[in-house]
Structure formats: C-alpha cells, structure tokens
GUTORFI-755543 format. One line per 4 residues: number of its first residue (from 1); their letters; for each residue x, y negated, z negated of N, C-alpha, C. Coordinates in steps of 0.2 Angstrom, whole numbers. Layout:
NUM	a	X/Y/Z/X/Y/Z/X/Y/Z ~ ...
This chain:
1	xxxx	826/-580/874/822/-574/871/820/-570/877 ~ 821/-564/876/819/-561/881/810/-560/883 ~ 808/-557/888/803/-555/891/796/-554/886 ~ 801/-546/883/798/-543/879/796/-544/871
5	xxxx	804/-551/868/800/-552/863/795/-558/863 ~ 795/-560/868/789/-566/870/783/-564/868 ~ 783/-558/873/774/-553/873/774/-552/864 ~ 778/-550/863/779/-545/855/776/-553/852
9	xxxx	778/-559/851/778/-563/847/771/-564/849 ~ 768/-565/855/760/-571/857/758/-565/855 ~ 757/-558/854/754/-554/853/751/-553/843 ~ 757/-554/841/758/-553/833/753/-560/833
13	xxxx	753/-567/835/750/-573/836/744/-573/837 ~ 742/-569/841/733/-568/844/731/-563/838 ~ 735/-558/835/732/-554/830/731/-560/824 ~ 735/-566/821/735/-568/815/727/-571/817
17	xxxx	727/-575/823/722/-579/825/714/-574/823 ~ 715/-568/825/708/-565/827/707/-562/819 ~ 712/-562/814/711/-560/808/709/-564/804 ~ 711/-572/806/710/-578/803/702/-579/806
21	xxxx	699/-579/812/692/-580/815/686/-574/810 ~ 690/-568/810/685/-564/806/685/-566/800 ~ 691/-567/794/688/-571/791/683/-576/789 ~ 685/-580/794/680/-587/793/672/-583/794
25	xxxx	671/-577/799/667/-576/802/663/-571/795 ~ 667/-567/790/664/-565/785/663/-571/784 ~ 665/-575/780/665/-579/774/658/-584/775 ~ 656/-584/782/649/-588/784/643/-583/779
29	xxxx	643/-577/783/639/-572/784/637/-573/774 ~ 644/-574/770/642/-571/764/638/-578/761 ~ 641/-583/764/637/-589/759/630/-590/764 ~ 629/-588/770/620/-587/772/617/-581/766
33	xxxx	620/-577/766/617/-574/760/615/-574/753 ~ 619/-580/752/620/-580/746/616/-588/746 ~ 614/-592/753/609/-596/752/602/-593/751 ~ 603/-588/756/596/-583/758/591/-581/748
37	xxxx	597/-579/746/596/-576/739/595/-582/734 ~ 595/-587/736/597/-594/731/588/-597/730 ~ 587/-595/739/580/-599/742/575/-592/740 ~ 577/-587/738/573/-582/736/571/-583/729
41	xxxx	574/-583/724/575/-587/719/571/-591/716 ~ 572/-596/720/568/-602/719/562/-602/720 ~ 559/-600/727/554/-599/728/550/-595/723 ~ 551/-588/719/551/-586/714/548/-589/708
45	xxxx	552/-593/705/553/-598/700/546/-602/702 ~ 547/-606/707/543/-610/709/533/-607/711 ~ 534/-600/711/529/-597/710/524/-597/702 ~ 529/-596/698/528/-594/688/528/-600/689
49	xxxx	530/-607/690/527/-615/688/522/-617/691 ~ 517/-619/686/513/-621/689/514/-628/690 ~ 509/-631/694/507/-638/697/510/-640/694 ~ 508/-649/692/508/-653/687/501/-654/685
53	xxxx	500/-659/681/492/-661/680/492/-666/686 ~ 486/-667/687/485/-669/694/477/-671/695 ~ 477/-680/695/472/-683/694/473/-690/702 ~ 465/-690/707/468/-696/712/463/-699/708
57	xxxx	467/-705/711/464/-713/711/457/-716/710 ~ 455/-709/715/447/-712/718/443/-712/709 ~ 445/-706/704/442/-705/697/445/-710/691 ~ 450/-712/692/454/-718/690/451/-723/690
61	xxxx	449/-726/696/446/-732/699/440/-732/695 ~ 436/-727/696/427/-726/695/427/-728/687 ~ 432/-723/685/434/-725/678/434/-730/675 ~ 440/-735/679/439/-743/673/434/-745/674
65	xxxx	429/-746/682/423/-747/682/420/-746/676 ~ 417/-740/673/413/-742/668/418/-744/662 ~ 424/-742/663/427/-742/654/423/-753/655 ~ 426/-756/659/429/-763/661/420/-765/660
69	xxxx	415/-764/664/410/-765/662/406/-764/656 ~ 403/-756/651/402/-757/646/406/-761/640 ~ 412/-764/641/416/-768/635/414/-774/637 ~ 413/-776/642/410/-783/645/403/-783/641
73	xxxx	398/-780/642/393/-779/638/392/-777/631 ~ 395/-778/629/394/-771/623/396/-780/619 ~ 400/-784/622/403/-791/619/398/-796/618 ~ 394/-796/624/388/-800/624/384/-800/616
77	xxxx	384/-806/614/381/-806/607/373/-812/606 ~ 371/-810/603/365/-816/602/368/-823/601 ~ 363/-829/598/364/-835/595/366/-838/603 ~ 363/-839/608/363/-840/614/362/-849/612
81	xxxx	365/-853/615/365/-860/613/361/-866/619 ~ 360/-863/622/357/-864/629/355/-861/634 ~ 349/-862/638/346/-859/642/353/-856/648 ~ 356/-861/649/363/-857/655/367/-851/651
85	xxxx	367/-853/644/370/-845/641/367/-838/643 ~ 360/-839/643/357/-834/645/357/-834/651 ~ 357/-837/657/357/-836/664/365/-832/664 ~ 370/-835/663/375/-834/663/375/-825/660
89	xxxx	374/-822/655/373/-815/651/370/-813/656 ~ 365/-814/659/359/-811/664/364/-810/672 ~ 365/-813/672/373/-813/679/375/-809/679 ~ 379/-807/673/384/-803/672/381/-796/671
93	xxxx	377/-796/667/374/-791/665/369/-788/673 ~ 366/-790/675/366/-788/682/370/-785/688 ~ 375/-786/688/381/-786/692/382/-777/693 ~ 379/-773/690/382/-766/689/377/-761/694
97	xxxx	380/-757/698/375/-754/703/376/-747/701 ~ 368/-744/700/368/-740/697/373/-732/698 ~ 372/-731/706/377/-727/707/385/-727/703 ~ 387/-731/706/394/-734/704/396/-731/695
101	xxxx	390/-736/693/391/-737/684/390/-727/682 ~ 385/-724/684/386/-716/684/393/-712/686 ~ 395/-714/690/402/-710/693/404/-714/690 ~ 406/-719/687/411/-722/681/411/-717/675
105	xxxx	404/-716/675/402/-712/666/407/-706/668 ~ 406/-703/672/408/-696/671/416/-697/674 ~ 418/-701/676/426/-702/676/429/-703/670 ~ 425/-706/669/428/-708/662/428/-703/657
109	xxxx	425/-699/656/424/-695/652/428/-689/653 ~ 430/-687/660/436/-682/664/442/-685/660 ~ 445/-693/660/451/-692/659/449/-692/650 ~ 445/-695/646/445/-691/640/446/-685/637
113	xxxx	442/-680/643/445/-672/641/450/-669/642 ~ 456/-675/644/462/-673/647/465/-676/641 ~ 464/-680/635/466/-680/631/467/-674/623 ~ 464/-667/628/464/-664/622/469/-661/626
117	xxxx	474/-659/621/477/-655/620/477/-647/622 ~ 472/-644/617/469/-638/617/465/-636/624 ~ 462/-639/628/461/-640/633/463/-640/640 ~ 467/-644/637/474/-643/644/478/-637/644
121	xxxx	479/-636/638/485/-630/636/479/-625/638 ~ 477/-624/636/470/-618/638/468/-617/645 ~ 467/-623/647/466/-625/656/473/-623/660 ~ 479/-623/659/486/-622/661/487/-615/661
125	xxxx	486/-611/657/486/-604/658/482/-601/664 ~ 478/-602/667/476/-600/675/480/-603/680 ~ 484/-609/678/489/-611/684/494/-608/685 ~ 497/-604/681/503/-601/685/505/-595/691
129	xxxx	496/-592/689/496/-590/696/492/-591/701 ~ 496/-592/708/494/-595/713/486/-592/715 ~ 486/-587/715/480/-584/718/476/-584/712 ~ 475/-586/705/471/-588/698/468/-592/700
133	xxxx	473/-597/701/470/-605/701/467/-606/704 ~ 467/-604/711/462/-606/717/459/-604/716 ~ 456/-599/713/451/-593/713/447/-597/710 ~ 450/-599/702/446/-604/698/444/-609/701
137	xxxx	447/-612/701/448/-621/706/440/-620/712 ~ 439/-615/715/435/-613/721/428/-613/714 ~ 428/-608/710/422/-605/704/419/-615/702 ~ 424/-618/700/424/-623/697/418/-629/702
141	xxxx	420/-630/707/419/-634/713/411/-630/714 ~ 411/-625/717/405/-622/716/397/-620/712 ~ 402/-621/705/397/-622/699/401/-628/694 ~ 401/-633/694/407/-635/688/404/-632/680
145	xxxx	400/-629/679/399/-623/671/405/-620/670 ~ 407/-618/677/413/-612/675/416/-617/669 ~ 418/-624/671/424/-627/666/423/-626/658 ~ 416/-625/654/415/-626/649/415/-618/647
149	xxxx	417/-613/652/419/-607/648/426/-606/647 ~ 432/-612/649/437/-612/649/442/-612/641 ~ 446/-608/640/448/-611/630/449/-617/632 ~ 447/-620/626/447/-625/623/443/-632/626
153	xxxx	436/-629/630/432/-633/631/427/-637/626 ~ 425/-633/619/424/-633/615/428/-640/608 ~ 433/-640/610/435/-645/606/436/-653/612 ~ 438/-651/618/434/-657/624/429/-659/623
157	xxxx	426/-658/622/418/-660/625/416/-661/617 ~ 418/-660/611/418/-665/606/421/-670/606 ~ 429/-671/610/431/-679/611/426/-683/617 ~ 425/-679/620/420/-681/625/414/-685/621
161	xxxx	410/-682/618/405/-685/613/408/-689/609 ~ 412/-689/604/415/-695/599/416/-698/604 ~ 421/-699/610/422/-707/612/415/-709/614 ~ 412/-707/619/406/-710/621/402/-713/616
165	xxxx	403/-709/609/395/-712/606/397/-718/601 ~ 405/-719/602/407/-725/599/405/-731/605 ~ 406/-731/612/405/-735/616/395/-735/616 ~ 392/-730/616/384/-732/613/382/-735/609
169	xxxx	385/-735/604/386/-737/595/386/-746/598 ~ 391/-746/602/394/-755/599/389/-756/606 ~ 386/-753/612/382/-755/614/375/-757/611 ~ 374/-754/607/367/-754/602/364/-760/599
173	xxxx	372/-759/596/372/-765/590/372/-774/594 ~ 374/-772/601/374/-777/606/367/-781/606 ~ 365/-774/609/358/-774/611/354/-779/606 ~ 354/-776/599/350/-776/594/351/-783/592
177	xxxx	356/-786/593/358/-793/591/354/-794/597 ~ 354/-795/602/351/-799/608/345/-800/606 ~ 340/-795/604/334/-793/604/332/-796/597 ~ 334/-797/592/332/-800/587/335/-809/587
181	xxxx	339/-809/590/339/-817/592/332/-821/597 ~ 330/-816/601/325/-816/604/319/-819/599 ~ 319/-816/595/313/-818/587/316/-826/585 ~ 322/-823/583/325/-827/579/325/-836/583
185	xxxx	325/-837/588/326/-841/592/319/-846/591 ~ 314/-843/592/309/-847/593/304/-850/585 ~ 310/-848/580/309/-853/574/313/-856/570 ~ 320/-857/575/325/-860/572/327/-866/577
189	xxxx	332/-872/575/332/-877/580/334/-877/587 ~ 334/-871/588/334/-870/596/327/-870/600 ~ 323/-871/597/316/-869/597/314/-872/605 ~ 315/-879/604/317/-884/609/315/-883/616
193	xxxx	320/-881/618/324/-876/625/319/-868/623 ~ 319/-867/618/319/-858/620/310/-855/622 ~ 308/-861/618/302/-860/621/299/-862/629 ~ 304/-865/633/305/-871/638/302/-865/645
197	xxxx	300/-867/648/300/-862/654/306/-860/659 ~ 307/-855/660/314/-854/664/314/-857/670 ~ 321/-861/670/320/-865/676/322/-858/684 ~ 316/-862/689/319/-857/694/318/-850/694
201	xxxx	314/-848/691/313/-840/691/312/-836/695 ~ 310/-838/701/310/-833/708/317/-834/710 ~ 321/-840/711/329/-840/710/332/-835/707 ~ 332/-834/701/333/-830/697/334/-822/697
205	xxxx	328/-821/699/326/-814/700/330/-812/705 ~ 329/-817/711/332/-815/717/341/-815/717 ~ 342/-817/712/349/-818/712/351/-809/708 ~ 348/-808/704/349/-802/699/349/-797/704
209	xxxx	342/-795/710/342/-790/714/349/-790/720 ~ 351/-796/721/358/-798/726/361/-794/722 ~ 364/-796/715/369/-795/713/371/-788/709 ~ 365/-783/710/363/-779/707/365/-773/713
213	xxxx	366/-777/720/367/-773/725/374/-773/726 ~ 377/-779/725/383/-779/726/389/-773/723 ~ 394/-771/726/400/-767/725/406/-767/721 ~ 404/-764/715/408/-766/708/417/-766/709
217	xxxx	419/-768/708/426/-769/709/429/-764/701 ~ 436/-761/704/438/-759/698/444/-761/694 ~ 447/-762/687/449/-765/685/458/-765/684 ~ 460/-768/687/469/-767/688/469/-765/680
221	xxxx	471/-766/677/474/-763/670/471/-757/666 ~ 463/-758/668/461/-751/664/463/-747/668 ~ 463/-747/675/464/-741/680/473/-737/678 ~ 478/-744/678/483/-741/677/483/-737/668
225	xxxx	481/-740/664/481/-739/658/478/-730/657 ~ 472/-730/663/467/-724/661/475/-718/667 ~ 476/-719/671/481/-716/675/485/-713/672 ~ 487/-717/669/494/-715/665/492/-710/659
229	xxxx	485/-712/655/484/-707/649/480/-701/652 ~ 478/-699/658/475/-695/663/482/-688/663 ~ 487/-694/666/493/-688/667/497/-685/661 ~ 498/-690/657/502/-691/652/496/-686/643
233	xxxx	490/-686/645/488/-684/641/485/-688/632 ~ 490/-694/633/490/-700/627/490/-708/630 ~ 488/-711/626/489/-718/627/480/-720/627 ~ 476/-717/625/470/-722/623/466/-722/616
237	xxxx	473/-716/610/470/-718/604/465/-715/603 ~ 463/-709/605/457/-706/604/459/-698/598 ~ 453/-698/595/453/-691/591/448/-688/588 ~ 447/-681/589/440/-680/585/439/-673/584
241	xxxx	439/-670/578/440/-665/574/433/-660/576 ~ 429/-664/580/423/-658/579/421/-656/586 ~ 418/-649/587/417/-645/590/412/-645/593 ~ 410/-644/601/404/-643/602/401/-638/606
245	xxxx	398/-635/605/396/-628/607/391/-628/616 ~ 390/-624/619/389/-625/626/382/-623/623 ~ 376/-625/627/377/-629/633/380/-636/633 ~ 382/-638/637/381/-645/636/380/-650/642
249	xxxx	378/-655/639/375/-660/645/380/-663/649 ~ 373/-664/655/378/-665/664/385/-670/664 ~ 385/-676/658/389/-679/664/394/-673/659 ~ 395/-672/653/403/-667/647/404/-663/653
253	xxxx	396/-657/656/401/-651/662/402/-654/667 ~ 401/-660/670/405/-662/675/410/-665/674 ~ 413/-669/669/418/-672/667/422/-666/667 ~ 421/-660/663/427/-655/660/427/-652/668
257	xxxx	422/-652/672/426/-649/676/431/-653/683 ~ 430/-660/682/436/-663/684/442/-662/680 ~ 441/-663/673/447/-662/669/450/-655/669 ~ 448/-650/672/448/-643/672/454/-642/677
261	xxxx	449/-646/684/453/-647/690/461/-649/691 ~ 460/-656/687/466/-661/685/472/-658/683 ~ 469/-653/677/475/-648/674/477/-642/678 ~ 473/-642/683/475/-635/687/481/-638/692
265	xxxx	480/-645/691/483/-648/699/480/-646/704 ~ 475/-645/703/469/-646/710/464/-654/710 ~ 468/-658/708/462/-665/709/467/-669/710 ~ 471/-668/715/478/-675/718/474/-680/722
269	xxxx	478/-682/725/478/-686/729/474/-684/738 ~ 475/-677/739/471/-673/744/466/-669/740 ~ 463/-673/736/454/-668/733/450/-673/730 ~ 452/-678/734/445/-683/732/440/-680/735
273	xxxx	437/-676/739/432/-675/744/428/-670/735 ~ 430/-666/734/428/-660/728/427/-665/720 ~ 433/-669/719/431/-673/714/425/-680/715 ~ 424/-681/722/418/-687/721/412/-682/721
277	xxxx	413/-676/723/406/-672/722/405/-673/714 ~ 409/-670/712/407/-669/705/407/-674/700 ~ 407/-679/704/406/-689/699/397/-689/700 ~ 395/-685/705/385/-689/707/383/-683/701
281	xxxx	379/-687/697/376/-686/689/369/-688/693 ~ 364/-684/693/359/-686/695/354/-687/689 ~ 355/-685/683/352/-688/676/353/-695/675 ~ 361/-697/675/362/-703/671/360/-711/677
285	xxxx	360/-706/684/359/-710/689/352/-713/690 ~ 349/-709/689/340/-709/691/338/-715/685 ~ 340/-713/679/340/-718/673/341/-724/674 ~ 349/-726/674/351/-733/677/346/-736/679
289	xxxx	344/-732/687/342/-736/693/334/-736/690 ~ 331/-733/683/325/-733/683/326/-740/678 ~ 331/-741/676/330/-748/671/333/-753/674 ~ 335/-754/680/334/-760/686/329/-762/687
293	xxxx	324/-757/688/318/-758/691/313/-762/686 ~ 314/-757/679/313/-762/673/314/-770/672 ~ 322/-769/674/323/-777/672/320/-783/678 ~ 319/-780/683/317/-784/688/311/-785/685
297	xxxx	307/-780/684/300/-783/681/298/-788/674 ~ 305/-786/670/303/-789/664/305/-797/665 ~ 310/-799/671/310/-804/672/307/-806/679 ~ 303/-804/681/295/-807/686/291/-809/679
301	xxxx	290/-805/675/284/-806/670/286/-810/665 ~ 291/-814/664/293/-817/659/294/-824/659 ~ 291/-830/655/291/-837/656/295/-842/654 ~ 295/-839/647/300/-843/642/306/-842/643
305	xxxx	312/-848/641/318/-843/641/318/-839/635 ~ 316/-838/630/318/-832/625/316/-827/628 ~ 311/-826/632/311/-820/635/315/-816/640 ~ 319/-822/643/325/-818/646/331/-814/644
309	xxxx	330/-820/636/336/-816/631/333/-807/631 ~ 324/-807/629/324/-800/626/326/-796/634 ~ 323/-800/638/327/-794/645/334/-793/645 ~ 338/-796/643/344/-794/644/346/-790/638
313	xxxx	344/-790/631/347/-784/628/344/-780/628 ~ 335/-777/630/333/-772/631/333/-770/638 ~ 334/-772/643/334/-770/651/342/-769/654 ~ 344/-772/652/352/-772/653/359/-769/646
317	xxxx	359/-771/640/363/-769/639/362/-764/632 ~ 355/-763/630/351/-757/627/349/-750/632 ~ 349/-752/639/347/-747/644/354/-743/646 ~ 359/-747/645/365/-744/649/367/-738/642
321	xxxx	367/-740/635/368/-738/631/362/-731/631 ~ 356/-730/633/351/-725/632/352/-720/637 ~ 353/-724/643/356/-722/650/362/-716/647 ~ 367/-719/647/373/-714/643/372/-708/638
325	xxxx	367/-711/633/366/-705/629/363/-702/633 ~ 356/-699/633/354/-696/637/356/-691/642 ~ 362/-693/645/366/-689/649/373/-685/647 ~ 374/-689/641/381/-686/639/381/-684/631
329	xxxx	374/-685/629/374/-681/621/369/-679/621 ~ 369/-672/616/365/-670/617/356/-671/614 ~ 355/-675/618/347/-675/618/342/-673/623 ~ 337/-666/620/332/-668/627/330/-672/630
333	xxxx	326/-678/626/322/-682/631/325/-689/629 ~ 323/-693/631/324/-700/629/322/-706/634 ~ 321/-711/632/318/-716/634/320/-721/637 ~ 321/-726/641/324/-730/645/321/-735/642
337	xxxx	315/-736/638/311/-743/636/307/-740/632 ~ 305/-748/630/299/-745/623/304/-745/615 ~ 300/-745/610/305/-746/604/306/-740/601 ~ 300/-734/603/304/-729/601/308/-724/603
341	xxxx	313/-718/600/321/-717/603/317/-709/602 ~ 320/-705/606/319/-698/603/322/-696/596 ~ 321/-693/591/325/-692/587/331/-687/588 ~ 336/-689/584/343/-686/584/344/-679/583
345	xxxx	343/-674/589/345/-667/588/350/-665/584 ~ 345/-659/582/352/-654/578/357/-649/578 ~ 365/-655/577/371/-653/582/376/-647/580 ~ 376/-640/583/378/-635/579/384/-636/583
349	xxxx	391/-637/574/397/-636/577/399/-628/576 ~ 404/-628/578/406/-621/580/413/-623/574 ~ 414/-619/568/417/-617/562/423/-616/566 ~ 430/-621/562/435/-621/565/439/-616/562
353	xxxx	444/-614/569/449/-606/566/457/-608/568 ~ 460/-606/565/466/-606/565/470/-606/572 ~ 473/-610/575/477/-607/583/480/-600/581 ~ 481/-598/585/485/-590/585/487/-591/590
357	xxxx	493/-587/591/500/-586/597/496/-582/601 ~ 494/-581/608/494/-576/612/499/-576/614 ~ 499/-567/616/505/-565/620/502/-568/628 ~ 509/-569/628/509/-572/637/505/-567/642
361	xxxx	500/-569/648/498/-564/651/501/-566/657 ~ 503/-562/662/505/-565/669/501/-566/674 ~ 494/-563/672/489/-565/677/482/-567/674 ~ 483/-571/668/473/-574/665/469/-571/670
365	xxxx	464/-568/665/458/-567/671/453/-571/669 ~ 451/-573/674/446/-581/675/439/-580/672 ~ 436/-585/668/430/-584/663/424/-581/669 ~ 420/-578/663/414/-576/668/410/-582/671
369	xxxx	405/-580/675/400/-584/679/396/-588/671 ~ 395/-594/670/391/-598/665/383/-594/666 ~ 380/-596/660/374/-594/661/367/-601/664 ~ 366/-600/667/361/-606/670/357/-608/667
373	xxxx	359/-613/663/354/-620/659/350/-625/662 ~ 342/-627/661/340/-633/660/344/-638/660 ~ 344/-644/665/347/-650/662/342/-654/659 ~ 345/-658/656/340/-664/650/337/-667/656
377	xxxx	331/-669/654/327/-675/659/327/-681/654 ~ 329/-687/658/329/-694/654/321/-697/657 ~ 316/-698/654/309/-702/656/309/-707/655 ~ 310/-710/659/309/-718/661/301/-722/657
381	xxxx	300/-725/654/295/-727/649/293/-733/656 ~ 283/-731/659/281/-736/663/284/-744/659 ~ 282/-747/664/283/-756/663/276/-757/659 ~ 277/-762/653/270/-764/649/268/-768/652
385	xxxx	260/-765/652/254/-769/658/257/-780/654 ~ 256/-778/646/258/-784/642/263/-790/645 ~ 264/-795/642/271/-799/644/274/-797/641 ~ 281/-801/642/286/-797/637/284/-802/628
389	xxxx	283/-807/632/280/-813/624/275/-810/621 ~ 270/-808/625/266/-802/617/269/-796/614 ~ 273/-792/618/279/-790/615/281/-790/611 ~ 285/-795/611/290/-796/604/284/-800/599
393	xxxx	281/-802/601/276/-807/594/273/-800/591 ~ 270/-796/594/269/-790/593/267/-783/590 ~ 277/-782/591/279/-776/590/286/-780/584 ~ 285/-777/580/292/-778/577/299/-772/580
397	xxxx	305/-775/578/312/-771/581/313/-768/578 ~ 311/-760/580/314/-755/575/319/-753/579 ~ 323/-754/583/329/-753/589/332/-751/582 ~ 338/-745/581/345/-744/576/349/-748/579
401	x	351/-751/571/356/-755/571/365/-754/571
C-alpha cells in the first residue's frame, strides 16, 4: 500500500475515532441533564409532601408512665384481708413522683388527640408548605393556644375529655370502695387486726417519702402500644362524638399542642427539647405534689390500720383522680381533699355540621394569635387539725360513686 493511501486510511480512522468520542461526549451531557431535571423534580414533589406524623420517644415513654400507673391504681380495690394487704397498696400507691405522673398526663393525652381523625387531617393542611409549618410549629411552641385554634381541635379535645374521664371514673369508684371499706372494716370480722395499731409506722412513712422520690420507670408494652397508635392514628379503641368548645384546660392545650406538632412532623426524634417544654403542667403538678404532702400527714396522724386503708383511697388513688380532673376537664376549682367536690360545670358543646370538601389551598394561612385565658386553679384542701379516725366516725362518704 502506498504512502499516500496509508495517510488517507489513519486519517478516515482518526475522523471515525473523534466522531465516536463526540458522541459518547454528547450522550454524557444529555443524561447529566436529564439527571439534572430528574433531581429538580423530585425535589419539587418533595416540597408539596409533607413530613410524616412525627412523635419521639421521650412523650411515649411519659405516656405509659401514667397510662401503666393509673390502671395499677384504679385496680386497687377494698375488702383488704390483712394488715400487709394494705402496706403493700400503700407501696405501690406511693411509688408515683409527682413531676413524672404530670408529664404522663399530658403525654397521654397528645397521643389520644392523634387519635382523631379530623384533627390530624385539619392539622396536615399547614404541612405541606414548608415555610406554613414552621411558622406554625415556631406560633405553637411559643404559645401552645395557637393548637386549639387549629380545625378540628374541637372534636380533639372532646376525645381528650371522654378518655380521661373514663380513667377518673374507674379512679373514683376505686377510691370509693377503699374508703367505705375503711367503715366497713371496723364492724365486720376483720375487726381484729383493723383496729390493731400499725406496726412500725415511723418505718412506714419513711418508706412512702423514699419511694415517692424514686424515678418511675416506663412500661415496655404500653409504650410500644401507645407508639404505634401515636403514628398509626388507631390501635387504642377510643371514640367520642362530642365537641368541646375553647377555652380549654392546661393539660387538653398542651396535649393538642404536642399533637399539633406530631402532625406537623415537627415532634421527631430531634424535638424532644420543644416537646418536654410543653409536658410541665404547672396546675396538675402543684396538685399532685400538694396531695403527697397530704398523704404523708394523714399517715403521721394515723394509728389504726383501717386508717391507713382511708389514706390510701383518699390521699393516693381519689387525689390522682381529682388531680386529673381539675386540670384536664373543665372545672374552675376543685379540691385535693375533704368530701366535698366542686360541682360539675355546664359543658357547652358545639352543634355538629356536616364535613364539606374544601378546595385545596396551596398556602393555609395559619390561625390567628388565641385569646388569653385564666387557667383553672386547683386548691389544695389544708390537712384536718382532727385524726383521720374522728374523720371517718364523723363524716359520712359522700365521695360519687
């Protein structure tokens, strides 16, 4: 082959090569593009989606704390068969630190508000836009009121009240049994013993104050149980048809406004610091620890063992119950001790309407500033100069049964 057609052929050969390189070299260019445009996209999309619902652990945990506590007590029943039956009730029933059992309340009561429907779905329309939610989520943390201006905080905070007032109820009737066994004891063949003097009672006592300091642990199964119906929105069997009108008491706007949060996806895993603000209930707190201080005195003052039975359904599982209402339904005042209760205010529901479609807004605008309410004061009822023995001899039990 000659010279010439050598050059002619590596030439035609270096032309295929650099047609075949441009090639390759478009064909880069068009798929980074078409990444480019893929990740634009998405991002997009990923904008109009909001969060998920979004609850951590720390309100979980606090949670089963009271759920796992008040069922423990609420079981406790009269017809005590020995003097250990009651130490034993008195142990247990002591164990509960009043901080602690507060931020249970109002845990508790966030993931029940997560059980409504209406609520969520009402709460969910602020989160799809990024700059809504935060805005809200900031208003929320700030004041938690903003939450009870949200739709459907009004059907909330009615399942809010219906669950609790079932756990007060079977509190009650706890109570009531203990307390009329108290009577009941010292004429029946237990007499025996019940009149007996408590053995060890400086022991006693000092066992209640230890153990009243102690650090409530929270319960593996209600926690995973409450976790799952938090996220999931079902699984604890709860319903309640009726409506409750704002204002409402501290622990419902604190609760709905964790629940508020949860729905926004702003109460994960990185906002425990925002969510343990809004667990400190300084009403149901102050209560609690004002019927500690009861209980400690009514058993310094107390000789017989029947008299330890009436401190533990009146100072322990009547006060947790009065403690709760107080702060989570709607009553001004109420009592922490003593046989009289406030009476039962009158609760204005709000007349139910038909859901209707809204059209979709692409930007909700966020409810206005709430108006500033009084909160309820719960008054602590001084300690009776009396024993508890003249007491019950008395006073008859008009505790509701």
């Amino acid at each position: 082959m000659s010279s010439a057609n050598r050059s002619r052929g590596l030439a035609v050969a270096a032309l295929a090569v650099a047609a075949l390189l441009a090639g390759c070299a478009s064909q880069t260019a068009a798929e980074k593009a078409a990444e480019v445009e893929a990740a634009r996209i998405a991002a997009e999309i990923a904008a109009r989606t909001p969060p998920p619902i979004a609850l951590n652990q720390d309100v979980v945990e606090a949670a089963s704390i009271y759920v796992s506590f008040s069922r423990e007590m609420a079981a406790i029943q009269g017809g005590f068969d020995n003097p250990d039956a009651i130490r034993d009730a008195l142990r247990r029933g002591s164990t509960y630190e009043p901080a602690q059992l507060s931020r249970g309340l109002v845990a508790y009561a966030s993931i029940v508000a997560l059980q409504s429907p209406e609520f969520v779905q009402g709460v969910r329309r602020y989160a799809t836009d990024r700059a809504t939610r935060e805005q809200l989520a900031a208003n929320i943390i700030a004041d938690p009121r903003w939450a009870a201006q949200l739709p459907g905080a009004d059907a909330a905070a009615g399942l809010i009240m219906a669950t609790l007032r079932v756990d007060i109820d079977a509190l009650n009737r706890a109570a009531g049994q203990i307390e009329n066994d108290a009577y009941a004891v010292q004429a029946d063949a237990r007499r025996v013993w019940a009149v007996a003097p408590v053995a060890d009672r400086e022991g006693r006592l000092a066992d209640a104050k230890a153990r009243s300091m102690q650090t409530m642990l929270p319960s593996g199964p209600d926690a995973a149980r409450l976790l799952a119906a938090a996220h999931n929105g079902t699984g604890l069997g709860l319903s309640s048809d009726r409506r409750r009108e704002t204002p409402y008491p501290p622990v419902v706007e604190r609760a709905l406004a964790i629940a508020a949060l949860a729905a926004l996806g702003e109460a994960g895993d990185g906002a425990q610091a925002r969510t343990s603000a809004l667990q400190n209930d300084p009403v149901s707190q102050n209560c609690l620890t004002e019927s500690k201080l009861n209980l400690f005195q009514c058993l310094a003052a107390s000789r017989p063992n029947y008299e330890d039975m009436f401190c533990v359904g009146r100072h322990i599982v009547r006060d947790i119950a009065t403690c709760a209402r107080g702060a989570a339904m709607p009553a001004p005042t109420v009592t922490v001790s003593g046989v009289e209760v406030a009476p039962e205010p009158r609760i204005i529901m709000a007349p139910a309407t038909p859901a209707t479609q809204d059209a979709p807004a692409p930007t909700p605008v966020a409810p206005a500033r709430p108006v500033p309410t009084p909160a309820p004061v719960i008054v602590p009822t001084p300690a009776p100069t009396t024993s508890p023995t003249q007491r019950l001899n008395s006073e008859p039990n008009t505790s509701p049964r």
